[in-house]
C-alpha atoms as one frame of an Amber mdcrd trajectory, in Angstrom:
protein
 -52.688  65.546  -0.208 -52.124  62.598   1.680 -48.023  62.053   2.379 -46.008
  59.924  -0.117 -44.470  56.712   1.800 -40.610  56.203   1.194 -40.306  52.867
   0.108 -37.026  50.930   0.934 -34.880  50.466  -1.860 -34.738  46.566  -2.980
 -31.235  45.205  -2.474 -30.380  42.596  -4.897 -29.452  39.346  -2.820 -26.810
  36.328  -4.126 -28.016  32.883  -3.055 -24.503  31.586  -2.982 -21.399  33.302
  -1.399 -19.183  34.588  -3.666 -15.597  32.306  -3.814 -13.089  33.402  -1.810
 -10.417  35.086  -3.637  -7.516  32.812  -4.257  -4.634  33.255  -2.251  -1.219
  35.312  -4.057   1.072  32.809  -4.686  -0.805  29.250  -4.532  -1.036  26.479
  -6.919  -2.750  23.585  -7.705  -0.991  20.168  -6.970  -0.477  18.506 -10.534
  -1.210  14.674 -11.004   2.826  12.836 -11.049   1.396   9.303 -11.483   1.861
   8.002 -15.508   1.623   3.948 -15.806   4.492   1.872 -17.284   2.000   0.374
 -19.559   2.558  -3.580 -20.869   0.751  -5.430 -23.695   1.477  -8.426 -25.853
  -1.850  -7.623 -28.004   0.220  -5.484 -31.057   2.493  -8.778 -31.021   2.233
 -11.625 -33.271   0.201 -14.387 -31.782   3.050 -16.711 -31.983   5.672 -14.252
 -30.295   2.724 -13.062 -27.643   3.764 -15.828 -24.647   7.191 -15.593 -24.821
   7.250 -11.470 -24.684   4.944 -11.935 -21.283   7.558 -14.167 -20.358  10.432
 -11.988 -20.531   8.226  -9.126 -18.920   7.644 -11.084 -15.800  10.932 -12.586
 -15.401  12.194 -10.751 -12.684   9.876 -12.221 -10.378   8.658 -15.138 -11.998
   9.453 -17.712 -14.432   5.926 -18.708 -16.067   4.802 -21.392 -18.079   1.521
 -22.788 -20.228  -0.983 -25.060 -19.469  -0.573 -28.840 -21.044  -1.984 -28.655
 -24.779  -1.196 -25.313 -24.925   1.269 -24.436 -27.708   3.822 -21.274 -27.413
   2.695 -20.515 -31.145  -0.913 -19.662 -29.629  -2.104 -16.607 -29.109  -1.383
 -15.185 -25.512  -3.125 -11.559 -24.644  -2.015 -10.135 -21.381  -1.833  -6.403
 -20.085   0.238  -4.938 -17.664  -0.159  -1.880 -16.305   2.320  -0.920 -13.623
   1.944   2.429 -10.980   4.617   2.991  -8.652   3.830   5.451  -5.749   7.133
   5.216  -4.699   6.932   3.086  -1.516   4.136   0.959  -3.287   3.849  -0.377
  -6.652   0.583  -0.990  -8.057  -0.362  -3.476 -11.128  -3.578  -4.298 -13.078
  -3.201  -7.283 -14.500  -5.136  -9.245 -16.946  -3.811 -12.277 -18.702  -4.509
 -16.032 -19.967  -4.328 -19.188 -17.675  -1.056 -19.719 -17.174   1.406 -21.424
 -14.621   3.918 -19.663 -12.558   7.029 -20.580 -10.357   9.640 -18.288  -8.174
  12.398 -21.218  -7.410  15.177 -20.652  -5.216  17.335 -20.381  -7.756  15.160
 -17.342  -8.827  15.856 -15.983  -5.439  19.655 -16.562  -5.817  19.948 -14.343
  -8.092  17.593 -11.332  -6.967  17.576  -9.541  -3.456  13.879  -8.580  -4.251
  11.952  -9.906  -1.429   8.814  -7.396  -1.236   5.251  -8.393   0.025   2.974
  -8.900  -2.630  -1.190  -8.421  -2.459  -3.172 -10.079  -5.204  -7.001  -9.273
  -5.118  -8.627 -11.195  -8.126 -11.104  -9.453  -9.970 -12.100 -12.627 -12.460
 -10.690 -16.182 -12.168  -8.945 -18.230  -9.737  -5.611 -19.082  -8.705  -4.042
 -21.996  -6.822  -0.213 -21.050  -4.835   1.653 -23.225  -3.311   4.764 -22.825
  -0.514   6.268 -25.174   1.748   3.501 -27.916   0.602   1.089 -25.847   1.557
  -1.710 -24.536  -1.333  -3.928 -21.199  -0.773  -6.741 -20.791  -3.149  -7.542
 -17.282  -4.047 -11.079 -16.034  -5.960 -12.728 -12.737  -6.320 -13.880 -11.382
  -2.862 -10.684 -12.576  -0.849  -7.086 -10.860  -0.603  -4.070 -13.220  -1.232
  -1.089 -11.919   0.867   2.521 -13.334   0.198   6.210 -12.984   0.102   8.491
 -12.721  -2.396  11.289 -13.607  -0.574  10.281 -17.093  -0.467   9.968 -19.933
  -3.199   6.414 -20.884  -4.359   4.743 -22.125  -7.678   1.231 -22.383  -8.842
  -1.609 -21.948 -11.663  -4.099 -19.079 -12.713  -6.478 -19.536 -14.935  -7.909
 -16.754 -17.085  -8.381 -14.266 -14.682  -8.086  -9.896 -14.010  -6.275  -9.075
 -10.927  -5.101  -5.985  -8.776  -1.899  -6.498  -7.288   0.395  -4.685  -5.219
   4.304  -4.907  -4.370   5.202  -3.494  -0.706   8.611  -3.630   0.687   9.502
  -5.369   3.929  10.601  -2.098   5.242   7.665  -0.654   5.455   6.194  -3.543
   7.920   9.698  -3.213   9.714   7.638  -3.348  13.116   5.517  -6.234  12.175
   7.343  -8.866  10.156   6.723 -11.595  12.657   3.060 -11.186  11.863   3.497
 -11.045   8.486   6.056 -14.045   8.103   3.101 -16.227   9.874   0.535 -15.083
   7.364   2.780 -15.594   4.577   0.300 -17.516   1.144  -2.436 -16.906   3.306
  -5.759 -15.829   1.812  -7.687 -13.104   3.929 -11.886 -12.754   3.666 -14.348
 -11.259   5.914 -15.470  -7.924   6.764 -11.920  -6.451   7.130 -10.748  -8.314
   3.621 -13.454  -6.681   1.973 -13.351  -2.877   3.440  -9.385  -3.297   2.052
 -10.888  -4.352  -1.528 -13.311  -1.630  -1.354 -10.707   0.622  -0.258  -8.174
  -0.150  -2.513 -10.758  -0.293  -5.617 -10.481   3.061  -4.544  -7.387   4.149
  -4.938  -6.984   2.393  -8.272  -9.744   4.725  -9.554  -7.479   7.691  -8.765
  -4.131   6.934  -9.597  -4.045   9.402 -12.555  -5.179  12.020 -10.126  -2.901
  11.579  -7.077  -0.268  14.215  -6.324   3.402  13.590  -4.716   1.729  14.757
  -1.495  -0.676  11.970  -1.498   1.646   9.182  -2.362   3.142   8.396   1.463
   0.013   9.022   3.202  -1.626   6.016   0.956   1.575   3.818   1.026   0.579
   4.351   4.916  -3.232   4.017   4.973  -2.484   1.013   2.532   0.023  -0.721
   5.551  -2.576  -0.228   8.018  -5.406  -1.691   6.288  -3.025  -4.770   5.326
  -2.152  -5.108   9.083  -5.679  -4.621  10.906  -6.313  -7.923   8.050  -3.768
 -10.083   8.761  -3.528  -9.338  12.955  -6.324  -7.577  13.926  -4.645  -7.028
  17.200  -2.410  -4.443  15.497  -5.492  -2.394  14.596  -4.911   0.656  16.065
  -0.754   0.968  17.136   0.103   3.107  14.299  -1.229   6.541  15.509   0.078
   9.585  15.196   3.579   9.178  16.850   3.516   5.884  14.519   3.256   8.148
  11.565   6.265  10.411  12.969   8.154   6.959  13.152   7.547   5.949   9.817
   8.618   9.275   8.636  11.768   9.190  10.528  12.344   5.219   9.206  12.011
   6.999   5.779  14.555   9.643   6.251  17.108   6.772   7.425  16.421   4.551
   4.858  17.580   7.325   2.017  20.609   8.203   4.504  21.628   4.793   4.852
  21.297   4.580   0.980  23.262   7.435  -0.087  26.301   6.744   2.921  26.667
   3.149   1.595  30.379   3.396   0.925  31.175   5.159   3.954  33.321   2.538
   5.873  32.432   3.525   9.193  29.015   4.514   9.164  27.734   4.848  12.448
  24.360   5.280  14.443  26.364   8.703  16.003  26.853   9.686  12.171  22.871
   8.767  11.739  21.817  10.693  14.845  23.374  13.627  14.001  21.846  13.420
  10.638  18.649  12.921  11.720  18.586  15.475  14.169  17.804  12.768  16.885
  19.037  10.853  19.895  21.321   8.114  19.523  18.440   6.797  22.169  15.639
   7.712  20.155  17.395   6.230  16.793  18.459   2.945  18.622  13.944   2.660
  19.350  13.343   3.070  16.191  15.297   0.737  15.054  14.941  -1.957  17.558
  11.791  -4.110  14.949  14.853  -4.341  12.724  17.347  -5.826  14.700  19.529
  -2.880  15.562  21.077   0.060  13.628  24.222  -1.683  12.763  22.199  -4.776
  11.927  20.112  -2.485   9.350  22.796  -0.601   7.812  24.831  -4.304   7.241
  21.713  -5.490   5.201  21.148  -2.451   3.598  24.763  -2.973   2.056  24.283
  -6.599   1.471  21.441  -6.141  -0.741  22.694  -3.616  -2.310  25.475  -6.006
  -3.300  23.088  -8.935  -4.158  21.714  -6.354  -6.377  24.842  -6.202  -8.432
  25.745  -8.999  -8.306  22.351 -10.359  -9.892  22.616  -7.473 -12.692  24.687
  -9.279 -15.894  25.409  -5.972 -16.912  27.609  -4.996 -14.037  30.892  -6.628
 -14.625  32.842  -5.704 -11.275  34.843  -7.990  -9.415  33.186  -9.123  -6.222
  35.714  -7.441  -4.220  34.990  -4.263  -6.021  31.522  -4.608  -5.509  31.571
  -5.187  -1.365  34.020  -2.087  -1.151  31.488  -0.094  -3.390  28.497  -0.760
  -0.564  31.163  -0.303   2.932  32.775  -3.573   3.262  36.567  -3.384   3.610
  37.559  -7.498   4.044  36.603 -10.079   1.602  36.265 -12.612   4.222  33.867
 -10.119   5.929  31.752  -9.841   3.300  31.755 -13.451   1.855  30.519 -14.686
   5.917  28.431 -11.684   5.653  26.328 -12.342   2.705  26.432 -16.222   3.058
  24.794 -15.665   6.531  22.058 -13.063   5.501  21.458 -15.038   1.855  21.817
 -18.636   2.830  24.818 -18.864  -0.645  28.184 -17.110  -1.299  28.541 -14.222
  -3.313  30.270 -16.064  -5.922  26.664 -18.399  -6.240  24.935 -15.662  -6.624
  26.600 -14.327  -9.168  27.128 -17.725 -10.988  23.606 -18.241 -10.601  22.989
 -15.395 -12.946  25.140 -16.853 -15.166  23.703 -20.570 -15.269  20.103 -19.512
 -15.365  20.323 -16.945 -18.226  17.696 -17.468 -20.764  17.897 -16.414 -24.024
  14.720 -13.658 -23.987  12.804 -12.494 -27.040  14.170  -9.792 -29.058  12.736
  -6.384 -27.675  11.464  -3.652 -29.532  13.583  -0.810 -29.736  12.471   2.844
 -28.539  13.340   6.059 -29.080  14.554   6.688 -25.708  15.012   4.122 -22.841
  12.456   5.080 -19.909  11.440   3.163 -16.331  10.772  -0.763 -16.301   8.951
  -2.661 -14.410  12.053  -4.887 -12.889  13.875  -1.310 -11.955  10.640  -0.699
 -10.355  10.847  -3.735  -8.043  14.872  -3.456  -7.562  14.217   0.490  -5.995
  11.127  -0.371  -4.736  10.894   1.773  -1.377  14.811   3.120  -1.891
């Protein structure tokens, strides 16, 4: 009888690897974005135009076109993000006319970049007599720290709200390029990009906020000065990190009298040398703790609902003499402290009655005033 092969047993084989097991003691990074969500579409058509109106009137006063009636029908959206060192609004609204006067700027310390990439329409801005024209495909790039006017007409728009801070090492550039309008290859890989980002906002977790403020910065830069492509590498990173930590330091030390880049080194865990470099884009460490305070105080002193005396108000952000402060702030604002504050008082408009809610929550003009704090 001829001898019985042993056949090799048939192992069952997985065409995909098994997951690795998860490791003990991880979790999954939740989403912390949620919108601060605007509409004057539930509003009656008559009431629509003035309620956008007191939405953006912490940046802007706006206006209607001629033969346009305030008892029309106005429906704008606002949807606001804020990634903490960035804001970032989708916007979609009627043609309309805007202005930011000086007097605007008297009485508000907010002086952020601003990016506007038009998705529909076009707009017209104009600063110094000088009119940029801005249509879908190009990136508008401006300052809010200066006076300018202009028209949109019906039109969807992305826009963002940067501080200065976080250009601290190239605001010469950017004060050159101020209401300029950017196309081109780079113009569009930052539209592209930033279409992006806007399609993951809900998703983004706190880790992911800084590194897109970041990414966002160096897009903006290698648009407006090309010749900056490329200086922010990784020691530029560590830097802006560093700037970061300062900043909140600086913020929460306000009142201390005799703050000091010593005090700030030893904080930081760095040189007084290495603190004094990393400061040197802003004019100093003493320069940047002295505006620090001064806008702080510009931003009380624009808020109607703080009722200090100005004195109070300088001692509450480190200043000690009157006279100090009053030279101070006249010299970094261009007006007293008591014209800013009057200036609050004389433009006061009477704004539309607000719907009450439940509970008070964020708004879009404490957005802007902690922009980047």
């Amino acid at each position: 009888m001829a001898e019985r092969l042993t056949q090799p047993r048939r192992v069952e084989r997985r065409r995909w690897p098994r997951d690795p097991p998860a490791e003990e003691g991880t979790t999954t990074a939740l989403p912390v974005l949620k919108p601060l969500a605007f509409s004057t579409r539930s509003l009656a058509p008559a009431s629509q135009f003035s309620a956008w109106q007191a939405h953006m009137s912490p940046i802007l006063d706006v206006s209607l076109p001629e033969g346009v009636a305030e008892s029309d029908a106005f429906a704008a959206d606002h949807t606001a993000w804020n990634l903490g060192s960035m804001l970032v609004v989708q916007q979609s609204a009627p043609a309309h006319g805007f202005e930011r006067p000086a007097a605007m700027l008297r009485s508000s310390a907010i002086d952020h970049w601003h990016v506007v990439i038009m998705r529909s329409g076009r707009s017209w801005t104009e600063v110094d007599g000088r009119v940029a024209a801005n249509r879908p495909g190009e990136v508008q790039f401006g300052s809010l720290g200066n006076p300018f006017s202009g028209r949109v007409t019906p039109s969807e728009s992305l826009i963002l709200y940067l501080p200065r801070d976080l250009f601290a090492q190239s605001t010469a550039s950017l004060d050159a390029m101020n209401n300029t309008v950017l196309s081109g290859n780079a113009a569009t890989l930052l539209i592209a990009y930033l279409n992006g980002v806007e399609a993951r906002l809900s998703c983004l977790t706190e880790q992911d906020l800084p590194r897109i403020a970041n990414a966002t910065r160096d897009m903006i830069l290698a648009c407006i000065d090309p010749a900056t492509e490329g200086e922010v590498t990784s020691d530029g990173t560590a830097n802006l990190a560093l700037i970061e930590r300062a900043r909140r330091y600086v913020q929460r030390n306000l009142a201390v009298e005799n703050l000091s880049p010593s005090d700030m080194a030893r904080a930081l865990g760095v040189s007084r040398t290495r603190l004094y470099q990393l400061f040197e884009h802003s004019g100093g460490v003493l320069h940047y703790i002295q505006r620090r305070r001064l806008q702080a105080a510009h931003v009380a002193l624009g808020d109607p609902a703080d009722t200090r005396r100005i004195i109070d108000i300088a001692e509450a952000v480190g200043f000690t003499s009157a006279a100090n402060f009053s030279r101070s702030f006249s010299k970094e604002f261009g007006y007293s402290p008591r014209e800013a504050r009057n200036a609050i008082l004389s433009n006061r408009r009477t704004q539309p009655a607000v719907i009450a809610t439940a509970e008070e929550g964020p708004s879009f003009d404490g957005w802007l005033k902690t922009l980047g704090s």
